[in-house]
Phi, psi and omega in degrees: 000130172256150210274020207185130146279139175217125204241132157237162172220134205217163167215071164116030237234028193290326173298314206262312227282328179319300170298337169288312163318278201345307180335281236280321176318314195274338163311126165320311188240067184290336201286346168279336180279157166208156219232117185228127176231117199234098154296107184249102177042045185310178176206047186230011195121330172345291186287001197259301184324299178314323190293334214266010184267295178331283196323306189311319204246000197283011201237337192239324197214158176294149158239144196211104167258103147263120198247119210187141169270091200264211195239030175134156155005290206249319169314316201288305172334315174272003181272304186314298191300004170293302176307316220253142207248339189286130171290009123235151179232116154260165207238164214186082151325181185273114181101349181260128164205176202304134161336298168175164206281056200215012221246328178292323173294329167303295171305337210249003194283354175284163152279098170273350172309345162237020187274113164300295160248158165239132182223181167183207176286166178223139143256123189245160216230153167290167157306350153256042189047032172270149176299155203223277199191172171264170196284135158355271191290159157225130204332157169263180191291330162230144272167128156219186195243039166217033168271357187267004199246022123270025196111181162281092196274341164266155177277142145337324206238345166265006195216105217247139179265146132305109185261025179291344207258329164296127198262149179302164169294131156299131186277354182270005170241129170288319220231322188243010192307328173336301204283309183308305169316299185308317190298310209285352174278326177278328153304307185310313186303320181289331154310313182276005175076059179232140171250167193248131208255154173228114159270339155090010182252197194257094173251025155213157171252109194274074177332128189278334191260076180248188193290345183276305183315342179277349181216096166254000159297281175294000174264311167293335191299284187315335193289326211287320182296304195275357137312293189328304169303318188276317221267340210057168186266352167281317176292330189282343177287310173295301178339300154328297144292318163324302175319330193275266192337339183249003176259314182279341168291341196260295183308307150344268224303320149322308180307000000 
């Protein structure tokens, strides 16, 4: 078993998908990784890309390519945890990569044996992989699965699970499931008495344009109901207002 899954997913990614291989290629302890990539069915170059990364690299670490056409995102998310084998998995998108190529030796230079989650920092980056900025929210110093009810304060792509502790994505949120997933992985963990490592380093560089951003309307709508389900509807209300103030504390600061 190896100690990282690096689950990608990817549709049509031929601009982007190239810098993400690289990442994962260029890792220092590539020899802990495995590499699970759930294609739904590209038709733009994509796949070409892929075959010649597999030949290139399928001899120093597993690759596991599936290519299929699914029912969304968060279906393709779960065919990667399906897939993936690994005693932890992050999911490392089409445009995303690793901090630097020292950033898995890093994580993994911890005792993670009684560790649920491992977390850390985000950068986020333009379409040519330039730095933007750092991410807003930022992780807290101990991380629980009633630290979300400010946001998502870890990026996603930060956030590598234990994966015995992991529930399929609900499918019944188009744009957000992510946050529902990490709290229930992070609920789990606390059934099982595992604490959540803050590594305190930067580990992903963050494509700025992903799917919650293209539909963010409709992306805050679903986040408010899955506070809700974990939070109640009174705490999610003040929580809410606490969000608006602080959107308006960032825009004043701009001005």
């Amino acid at each position: 078993m190896k100690q990282l899954s690096v689950i990608t997913v990817t549709y049509n990614a031929k601009s982007t998908i190239e810098r993400t291989l690289r990442s994962v290629e260029h890792q220092t302890a590539c020899n802990i990784i495995e590499h699970v990539i759930i294609d739904g069915a590209s038709s733009d170059g994509t796949l070409d890309l892929l075959d010649a990364y597999y030949q290139k690299n399928k001899d120093r670490y597993p690759i596991v390519v599936k290519s299929e056409p699914d029912k969304g995102l968060y279906d393709a998310m779960n065919k990667g945890l399906s897939a993936a084998t690994g005693q932890f998995v992050v999911f490392l998108n089409s445009g995303d990569v690793f901090h630097e190529p020292t950033t898995v030796e890093q994580v993994f230079k911890h005792d993670v044996s009684n560790v649920g989650v491992i977390y850390g920092y985000t950068d986020v980056v333009d379409d040519e992989g330039k730095f933007l900025a750092k991410r807003f929210l930022t992780p807290p110093k101990h991380l629980t699965w009633k630290s979300f009810k400010d946001g998502m304060l870890v990026c996603h792509q930060s956030f590598y699970a234990r994966r015995t502790l992991c529930p399929s994505y609900n499918m019944t949120y188009r744009f957000s499931a992510d946050i529902d997933w990490c709290i229930n992985v992070m609920k789990a963990g606390n059934i099982a008495h595992m604490e959540n490592l803050n590594t305190n380093i930067v580990l992903t560089d963050y494509l700025n344009e992903g799917l919650t951003t293209k539909n963010h309307k409709a992306s805050l709508i679903e986040r408010f109901n899955i506070m809700k389900h974990h939070y109640g509807l009174f705490t999610t209300i003040l929580h809410h207002i606490k969000f608006v103030f602080r959107a308006l504390g960032r825009r004043i600061k701009k001005l």
